[in-house]
C-alpha positions in Angstrom: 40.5 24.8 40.3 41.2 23.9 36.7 44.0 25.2 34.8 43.6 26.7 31.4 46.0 25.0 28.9 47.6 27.6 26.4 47.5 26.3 23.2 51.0 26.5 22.8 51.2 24.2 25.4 49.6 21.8 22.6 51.3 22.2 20.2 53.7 19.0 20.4 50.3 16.9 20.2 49.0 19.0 17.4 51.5 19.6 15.1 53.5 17.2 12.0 56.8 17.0 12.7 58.2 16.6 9.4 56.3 19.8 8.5 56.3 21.9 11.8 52.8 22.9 10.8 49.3 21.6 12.5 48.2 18.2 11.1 46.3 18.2 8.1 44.3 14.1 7.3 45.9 13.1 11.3 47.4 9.7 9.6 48.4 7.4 13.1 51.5 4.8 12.9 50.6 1.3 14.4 53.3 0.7 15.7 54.4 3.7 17.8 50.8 5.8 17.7 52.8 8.6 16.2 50.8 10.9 14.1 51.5 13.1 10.8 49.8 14.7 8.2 49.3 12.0 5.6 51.2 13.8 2.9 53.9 14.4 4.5 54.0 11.0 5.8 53.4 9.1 2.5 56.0 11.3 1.3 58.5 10.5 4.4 57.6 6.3 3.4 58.5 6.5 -0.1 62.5 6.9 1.3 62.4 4.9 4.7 60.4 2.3 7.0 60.8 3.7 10.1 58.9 6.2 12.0 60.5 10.0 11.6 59.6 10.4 15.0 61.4 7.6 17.2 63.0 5.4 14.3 60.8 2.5 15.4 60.6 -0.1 12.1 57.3 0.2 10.4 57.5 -2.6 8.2 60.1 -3.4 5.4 57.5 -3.9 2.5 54.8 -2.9 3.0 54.3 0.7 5.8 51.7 2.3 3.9 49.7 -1.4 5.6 50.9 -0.2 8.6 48.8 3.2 8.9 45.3 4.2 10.1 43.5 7.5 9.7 42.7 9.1 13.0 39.8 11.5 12.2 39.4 12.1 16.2 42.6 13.2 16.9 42.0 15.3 13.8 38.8 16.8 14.8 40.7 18.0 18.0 43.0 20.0 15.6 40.1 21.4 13.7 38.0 22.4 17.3 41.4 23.9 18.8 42.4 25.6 15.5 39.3 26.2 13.5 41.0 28.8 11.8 43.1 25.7 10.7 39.6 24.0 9.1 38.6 27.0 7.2 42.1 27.9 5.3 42.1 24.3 4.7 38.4 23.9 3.0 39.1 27.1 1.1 42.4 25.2 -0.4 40.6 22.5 -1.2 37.3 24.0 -2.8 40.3 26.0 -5.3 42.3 23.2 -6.1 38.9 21.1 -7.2 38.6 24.0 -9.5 42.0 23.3 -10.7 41.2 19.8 -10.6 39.0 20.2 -13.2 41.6 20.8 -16.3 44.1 17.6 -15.0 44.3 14.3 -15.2 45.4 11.3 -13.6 46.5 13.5 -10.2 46.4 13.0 -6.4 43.2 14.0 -4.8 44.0 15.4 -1.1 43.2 13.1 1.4 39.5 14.3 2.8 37.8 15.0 6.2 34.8 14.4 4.8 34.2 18.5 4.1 31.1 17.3 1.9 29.4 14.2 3.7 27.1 15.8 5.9 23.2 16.4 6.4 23.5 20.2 5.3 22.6 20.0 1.7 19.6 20.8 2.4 18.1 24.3 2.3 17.6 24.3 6.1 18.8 23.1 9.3 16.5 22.2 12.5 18.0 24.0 15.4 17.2 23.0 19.5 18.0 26.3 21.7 17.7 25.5 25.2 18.4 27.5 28.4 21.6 25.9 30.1 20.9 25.0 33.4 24.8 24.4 34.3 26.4 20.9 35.6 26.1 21.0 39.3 23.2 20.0 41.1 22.2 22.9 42.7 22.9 24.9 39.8 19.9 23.0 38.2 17.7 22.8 41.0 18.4 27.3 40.6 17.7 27.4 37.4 14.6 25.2 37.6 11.9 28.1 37.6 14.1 30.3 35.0 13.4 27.1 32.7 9.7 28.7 32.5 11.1 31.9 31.8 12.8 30.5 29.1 11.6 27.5 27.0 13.4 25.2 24.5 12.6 27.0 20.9 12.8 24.8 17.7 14.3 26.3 14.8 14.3 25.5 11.0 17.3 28.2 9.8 19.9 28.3 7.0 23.3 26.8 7.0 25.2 29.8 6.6 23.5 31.4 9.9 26.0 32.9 11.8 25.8 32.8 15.8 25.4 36.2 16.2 21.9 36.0 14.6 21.1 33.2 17.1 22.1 35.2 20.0 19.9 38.3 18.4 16.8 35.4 18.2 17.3 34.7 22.1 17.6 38.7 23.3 14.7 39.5 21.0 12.4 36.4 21.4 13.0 36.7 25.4 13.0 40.8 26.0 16.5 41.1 27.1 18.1 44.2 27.7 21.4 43.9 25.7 22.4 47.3 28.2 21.7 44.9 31.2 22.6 40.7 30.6 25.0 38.9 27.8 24.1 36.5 25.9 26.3 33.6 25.0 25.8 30.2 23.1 27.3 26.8 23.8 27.9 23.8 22.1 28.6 21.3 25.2 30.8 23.1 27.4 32.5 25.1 24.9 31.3 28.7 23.7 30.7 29.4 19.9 32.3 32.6 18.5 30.0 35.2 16.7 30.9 34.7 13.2 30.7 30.4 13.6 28.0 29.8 11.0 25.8 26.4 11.6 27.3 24.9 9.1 30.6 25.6 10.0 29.7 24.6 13.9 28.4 20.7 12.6 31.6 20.9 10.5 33.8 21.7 13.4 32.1 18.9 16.2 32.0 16.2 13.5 28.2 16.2 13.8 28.0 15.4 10.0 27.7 11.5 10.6 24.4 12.9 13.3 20.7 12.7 11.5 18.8 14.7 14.0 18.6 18.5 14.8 21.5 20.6 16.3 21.3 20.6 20.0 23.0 24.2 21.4 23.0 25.8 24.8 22.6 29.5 25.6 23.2 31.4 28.8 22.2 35.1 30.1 23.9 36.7 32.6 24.2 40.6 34.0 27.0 42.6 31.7 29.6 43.4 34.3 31.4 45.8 31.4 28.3 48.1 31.2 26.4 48.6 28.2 27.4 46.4 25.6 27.2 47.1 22.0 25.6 44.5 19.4 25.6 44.2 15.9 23.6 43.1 13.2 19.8 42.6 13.0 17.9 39.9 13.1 17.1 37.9 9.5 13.6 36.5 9.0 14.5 34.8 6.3 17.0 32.7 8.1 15.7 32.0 11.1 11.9 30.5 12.0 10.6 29.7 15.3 
């Protein structure tokens, strides 16, 4: 049996030592494969060579050389914390306001908030039934597969889950008093107020040009009649 990892337990991974807070741009020493926020470690190099971590010598004239961005360890930040993600796009989105009115200043170092495929007015959404990862679990769920088909969606960005999860119960006739209804992305499950956008944003599925692959699951209610809110939108979902 697996054993869930608090994410305190995490933390020492996770987290900039020279600011005690969760790394923001994951910057990755050669030398030792320490990571910092790469502000605080640009910062750290201006006085010193060696790593703030275990002292190790970087190099004497050139460190800056002698670091790499690590945008997967960063991504695991942002899909542990993805609180974390969203304080830190709002911050960014008001200081390019400020940005505006000054010159000759330091951009923040980017996680590519803006390269991704959602521009556009619409995103193409594949729903499909999970069918689990075992072998008999799939062989199970082989006639509920005609129960409930793949459904191909075009819907806006700003979508949240919850809307999604209304599309399934009302598409498919599912008592909300009798099964729940829970999406996926892999193995993980999405929160209710995860919009699509913010999902791609999350997984790093910006650098992806094809439709958004997610997973949903029904099963009985074992806490009784379960309340659900919001409606579904029309306008931001078609089938």
């Amino acid at each position: 049996m697996q054993r869930l990892l608090k994410l305190q337990e995490l933390n020492p991974y996770l987290t900039c030592m020279l600011c005690s807070g969760y790394l923001i741009d994951a910057t990755t020493l050669v030398e030792c494969s320490h990571s910092f926020c790469r502000s605080c470690l640009l910062k750290y190099l201006e006085s010193s060579y060696n790593c703030p971590k275990c002292t190790t010598e970087i190099h004497k004239t050139k460190p800056l050389e002698y670091t790499r961005s690590d945008p997967v360890l960063q991504e695991i930040v942002y899909k542990l914390v993805p609180e974390l993600y969203f304080e830190e796009e709002k911050r960014r989105e008001k200081w390019q306001k400020i940005d505006k009115n000054i010159e000759n200043s330091d951009k923040p170092g980017s996680f590519e908030f803006t390269k991704d495929m959602f521009n556009e007015s619409r995103i193409l959404v594949t729903l499909k039934y999970f069918r689990g990862t075992s072998r008999i679990e799939r062989i199970k769920t082989e006639s509920v597969l005609q129960m409930f088909p793949t459904r191909y969606l075009c819907c806006k960005p700003n979508m949240p889950v919850k809307v999604l999860k209304k599309f399934v119960q009302y598409k498919f006739d599912i008592s909300s008093e009798t099964f729940q209804i829970d999406l996926w992305r892999g193995d993980e499950t999405l929160m209710d107020n995860l919009t699509l956008k913010q999902i791609v944003q999350i997984y790093g599925l910006y650098r992806e040009r094809k439709p958004l692959e997610l997973h949903f699951s029904v099963y009985p209610n074992s806490n009784g009649s379960k309340e659900t809110d919001g409606t579904q939108n029309d306008e931001n979902v078609a089938s």
